[in-house]
Each structure stands twice: as structure tokens, then as C-alpha cells.
C-alpha positions in Angstrom: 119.7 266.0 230.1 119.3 262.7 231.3 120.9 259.5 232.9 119.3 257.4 235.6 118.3 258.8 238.9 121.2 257.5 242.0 118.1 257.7 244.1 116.1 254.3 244.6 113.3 256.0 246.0 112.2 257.8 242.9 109.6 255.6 241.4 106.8 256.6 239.3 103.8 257.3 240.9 100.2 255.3 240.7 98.1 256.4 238.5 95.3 255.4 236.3 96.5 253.1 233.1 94.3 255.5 230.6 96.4 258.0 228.6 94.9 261.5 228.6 95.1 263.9 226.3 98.5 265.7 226.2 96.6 269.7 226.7 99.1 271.5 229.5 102.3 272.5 230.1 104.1 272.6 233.4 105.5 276.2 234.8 107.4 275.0 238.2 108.8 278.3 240.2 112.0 278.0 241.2 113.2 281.4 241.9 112.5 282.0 245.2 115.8 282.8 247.8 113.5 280.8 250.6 115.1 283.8 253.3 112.8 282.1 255.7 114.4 278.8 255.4 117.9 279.9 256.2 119.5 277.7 253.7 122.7 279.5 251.6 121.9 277.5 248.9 117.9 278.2 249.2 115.2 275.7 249.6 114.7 274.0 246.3 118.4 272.7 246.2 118.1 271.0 249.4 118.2 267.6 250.0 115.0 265.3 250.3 114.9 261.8 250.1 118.6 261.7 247.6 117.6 264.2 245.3 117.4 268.5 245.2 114.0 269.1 246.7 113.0 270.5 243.1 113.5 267.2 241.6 110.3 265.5 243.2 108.0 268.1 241.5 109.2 267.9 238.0 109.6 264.2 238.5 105.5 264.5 239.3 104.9 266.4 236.1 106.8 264.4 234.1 104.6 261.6 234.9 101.4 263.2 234.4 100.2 262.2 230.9 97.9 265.6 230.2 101.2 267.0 230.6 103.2 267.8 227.2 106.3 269.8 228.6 107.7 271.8 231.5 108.8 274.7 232.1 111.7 275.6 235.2 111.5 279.6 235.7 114.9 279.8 237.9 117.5 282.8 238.3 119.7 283.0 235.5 122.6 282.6 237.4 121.5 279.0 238.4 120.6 277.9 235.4 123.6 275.7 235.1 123.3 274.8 238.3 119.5 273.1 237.4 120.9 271.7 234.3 123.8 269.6 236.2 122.7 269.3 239.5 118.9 268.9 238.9 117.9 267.9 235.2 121.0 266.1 234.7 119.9 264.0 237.3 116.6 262.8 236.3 115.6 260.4 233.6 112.2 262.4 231.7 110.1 262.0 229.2 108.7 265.8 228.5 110.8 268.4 226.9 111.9 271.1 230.0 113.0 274.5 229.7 114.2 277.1 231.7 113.0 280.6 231.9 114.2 283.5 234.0 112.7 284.2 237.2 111.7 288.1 237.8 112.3 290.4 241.2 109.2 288.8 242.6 107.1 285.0 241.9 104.6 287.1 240.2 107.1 288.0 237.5 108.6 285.3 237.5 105.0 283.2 236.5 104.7 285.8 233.5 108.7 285.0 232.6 107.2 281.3 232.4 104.2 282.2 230.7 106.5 283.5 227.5 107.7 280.0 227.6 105.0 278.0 227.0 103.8 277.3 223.2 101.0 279.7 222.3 99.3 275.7 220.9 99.2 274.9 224.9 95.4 275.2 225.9 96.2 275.0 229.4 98.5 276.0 231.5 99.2 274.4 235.6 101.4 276.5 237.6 103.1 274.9 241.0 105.5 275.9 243.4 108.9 273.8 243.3 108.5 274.3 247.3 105.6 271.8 246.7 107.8 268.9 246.6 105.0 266.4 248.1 102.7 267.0 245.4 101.8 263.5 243.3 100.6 262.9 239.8 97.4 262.0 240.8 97.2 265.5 242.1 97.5 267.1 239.1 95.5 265.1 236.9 92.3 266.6 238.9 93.0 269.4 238.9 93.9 269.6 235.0 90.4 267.4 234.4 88.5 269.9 236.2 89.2 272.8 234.1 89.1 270.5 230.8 85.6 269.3 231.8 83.9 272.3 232.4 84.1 274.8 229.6 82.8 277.6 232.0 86.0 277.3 234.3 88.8 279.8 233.7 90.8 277.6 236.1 91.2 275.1 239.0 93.0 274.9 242.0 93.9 272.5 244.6 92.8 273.7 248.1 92.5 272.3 251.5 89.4 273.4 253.5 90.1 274.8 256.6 90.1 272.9 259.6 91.4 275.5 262.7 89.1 278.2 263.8 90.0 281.2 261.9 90.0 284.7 263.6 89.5 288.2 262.4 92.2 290.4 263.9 92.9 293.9 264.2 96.7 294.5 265.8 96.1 291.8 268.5 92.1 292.4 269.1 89.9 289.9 267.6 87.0 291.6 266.5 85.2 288.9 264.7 84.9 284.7 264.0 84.1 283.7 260.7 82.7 280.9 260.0 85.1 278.6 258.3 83.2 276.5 256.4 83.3 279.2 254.0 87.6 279.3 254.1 89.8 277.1 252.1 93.8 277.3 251.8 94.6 277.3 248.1 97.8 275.1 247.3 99.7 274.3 243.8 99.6 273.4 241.4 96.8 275.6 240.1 95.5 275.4 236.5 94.1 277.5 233.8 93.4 278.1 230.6 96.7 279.8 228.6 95.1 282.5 227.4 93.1 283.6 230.2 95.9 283.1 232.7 98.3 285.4 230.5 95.5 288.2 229.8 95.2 288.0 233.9 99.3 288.8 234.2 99.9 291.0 231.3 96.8 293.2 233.0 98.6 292.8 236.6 101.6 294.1 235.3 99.7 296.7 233.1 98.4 298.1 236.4 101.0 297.4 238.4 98.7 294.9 241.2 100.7 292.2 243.1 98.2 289.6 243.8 98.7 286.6 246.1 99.0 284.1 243.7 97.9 282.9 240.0 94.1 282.3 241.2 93.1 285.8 242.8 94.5 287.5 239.2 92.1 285.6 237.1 89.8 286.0 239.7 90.7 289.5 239.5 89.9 290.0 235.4 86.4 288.0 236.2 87.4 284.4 235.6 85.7 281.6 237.6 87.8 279.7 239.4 86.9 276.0 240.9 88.8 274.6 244.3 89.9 270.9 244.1 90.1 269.3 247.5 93.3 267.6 247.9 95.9 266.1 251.0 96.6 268.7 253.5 100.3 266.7 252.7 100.9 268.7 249.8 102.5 271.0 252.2 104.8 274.2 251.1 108.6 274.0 252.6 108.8 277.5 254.0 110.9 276.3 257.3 113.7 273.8 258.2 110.9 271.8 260.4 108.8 271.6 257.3 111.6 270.2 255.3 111.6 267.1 258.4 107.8 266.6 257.6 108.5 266.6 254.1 111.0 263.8 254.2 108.8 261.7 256.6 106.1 261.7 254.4 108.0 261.0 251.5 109.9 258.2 252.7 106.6 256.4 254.0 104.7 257.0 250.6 108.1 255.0 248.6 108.0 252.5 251.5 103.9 251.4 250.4 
């Protein structure tokens, strides 16, 4: 699955010149029908800047040198579709493969998860909805659980900058303070065997969390919030997808 990208603007991204240790694999979520976004073909297929909007996030991984492979999770019935239309249009250096995805992102994390080699000590989970996200990105957020021994896991995050509200119906009934409040992005990172004890238990008990970090969270693991961008932005919308491809083309442009 190779051959030379037609797109100019895919460059690799700047990163520090030391190697790092080759400790996680990649599980990019690719699954989703984005209803929201109102695109037939659904939101990671769109275009951005030349290439499926999928593209930019593997290309990101691929790059990242603590990264030793990834793994797609799409539905099975688009699996050729990534092959051709996605993989086939990339030039990589890490081994990909494709997993199911499940009925919901949840199951389709532990489809992933089956994946991965049971050598993998760590394990960073992102959204391919994140297509903004850059090597750099990942790197800290993979350091920060290898540093720290005590860390099930790391996460980027944004802190909040609006005033949040409390709401009941339409009734505010309180103001918290929001220096307490971060917005948790992708990709998030943990340790393989934690992350997978945190699913299988999900599942077990049948919970549906909101995403990787509040299951580990769930089964007691300590969990660390990298600050990142607040560009790092989710495509949920068509006038994200605008956004998106404004900030992309002025980051190749630099």
C-alpha cells in the first residue's frame, strides 16, 4: 500500500531530530457515519487539503517515531475503500492494519485493541475526525505516560476558556468555576494492558463511557491532561470542515 502522495501539501511535520523509543501503537477510529455532518460518504472520506480527511491523521502517526504501527478500525464494508482510496494513497513507513469497527466508537476501540501486539506497552487512541492533530502532539502525550510510571495514561486537553454553566432543562442553577474544567481531545494514551482491562470490564458490565479516559478512570487508573492547541479541533460539522482546511493550508504554507 504505497506510492507517492498527488498532494504537495503533505510534508512531514517538525519535530525533534532524536529518535525515541518505538513503545506504542496507533488505533485511529474510523467508523463513525458522522450523521451530523451530512456527508453520504461520511466525514473521514472528505476532502481536506487533496487528500480523505483520514489521511492527515495517519500521515501524523506515521511520523511519530515512538510509534511502531497503526491500527485503522473502519466498517468492514469500507475496508477496500481505505486500502485504495486512503492507504494506497500514502507513502508510510509503519505497518497499518485494519480492524472492524463495532455498533458504537466504544466497540469499535476494543475491535482495535485485539489488533495491537500483546509486546506493545502502550497504546494512543485518536479520533480520525482529528485530522489537525501534529506529530509533535503525540509525542507529549506518549512521553508523559512513559515518564511517569504512576500514570495509567495521558491525554491531550484544552482548558476551558468560556464560562461554563450548570443547567437544569433551561434553568441555570449553578456557575462552576472553570479553572477546574478541561475539554479532553485525541489522541489519548495508555498503557496496553490497563487500557484493555478498562474495555473488557466496560463491556463485562455493559457501561458506555464517554471516551477511552473516563473507563480507565473508571477501573481506578490515574490519568494526566496534556495541554495542547485548541486547533486540534474534532470535524463534527461542515463549518468545521472550512476551519479545518484554513488551518491546514496556513500550517504547509510556514
Amino acid at each position: 500500500m504505497g506510492g507517492p502522495s498527488p498532494c504537495p501539501c503533505a510534508r512531514p511535520e517538525r519535530v525533534g531530530s532524536c529518535e525515541r523509543k518505538a513503545d506504542t501503537s496507533a488505533v485511529i477510529v474510523a467508523g463513525g457515519t458522522g450523521e451530523r455532518f451530512g456527508d453520504p460518504r461520511g466525514k473521514q472520506f472528505v476532502s481536506l487539503c487533496g487528500l480523505p480527511l483520514m489521511c492527515w491523521s495517519i500521515v501524523a502517526f506515521d511520523r511519530a517515531s515512538s510509534v511502531a504501527d497503526i491500527v485503522v478500525v473502519c466498517a468492514p464494508d469500507r475496508v477496500r475503500e481505505v486500502e485504495r482510496d486512503v492507504l494506497g494513497r500514502l507513502s508510510l513507513k509503519k505497518p497499518v492494519s485494519i480492524a472492524p469497527s463495532g455498533a458504537t466508537r466504544q466497540a469499535s476501540v476494543l475491535s482495535g485493541l485485539g489488533a495491537v501486539p500483546a509486546r506493545r506497552e502502550l497504546v494512543a487512541v485518536h479520533d480520525a475526525a482529528r485530522p489537525l492533530v501534529e506529530t509533535e502532539m503525540v509525542e507529549r502525550v506518549i512521553a508523559a505516560v512513559r515518564e511517569d510510571p504512576a500514570l495509567a495514561g495521558a491525554i491531550l486537553a484544552s482548558r476551558s476558556i468560556d464560562t461554563l454553566k450548570l443547567v437544569e432543562g433551561d434553568t441555570i442553577v449553578a456557575t462552576p468555576d472553570r479553572s477546574f474544567y478541561w475539554a479532553a481531545q485525541t489522541p489519548q494514551v495508555f498503557r496496553r494492558r490497563v487500557l484493555l482491562a478498562a474495555h473488557k470490564a466496560a463491556a463485562r458490565e455493559e457501561y458506555q463511557g464517554t471516551d477511552d479516559s473516563s473507563l480507565v478512570e473508571r477501573i481506578g487508573g490515574r490519568v494526566r491532561c496534556v495541554e495542547c492547541p485548541r486547533d486540534n479541533i474534532k470535524i463534527t460539522v461542515p463549518e468545521d470542515l472550512a476551519v479545518a482546511e484554513a488551518t491546514l493550508e496556513r500550517r504547509l504554507l510556514t
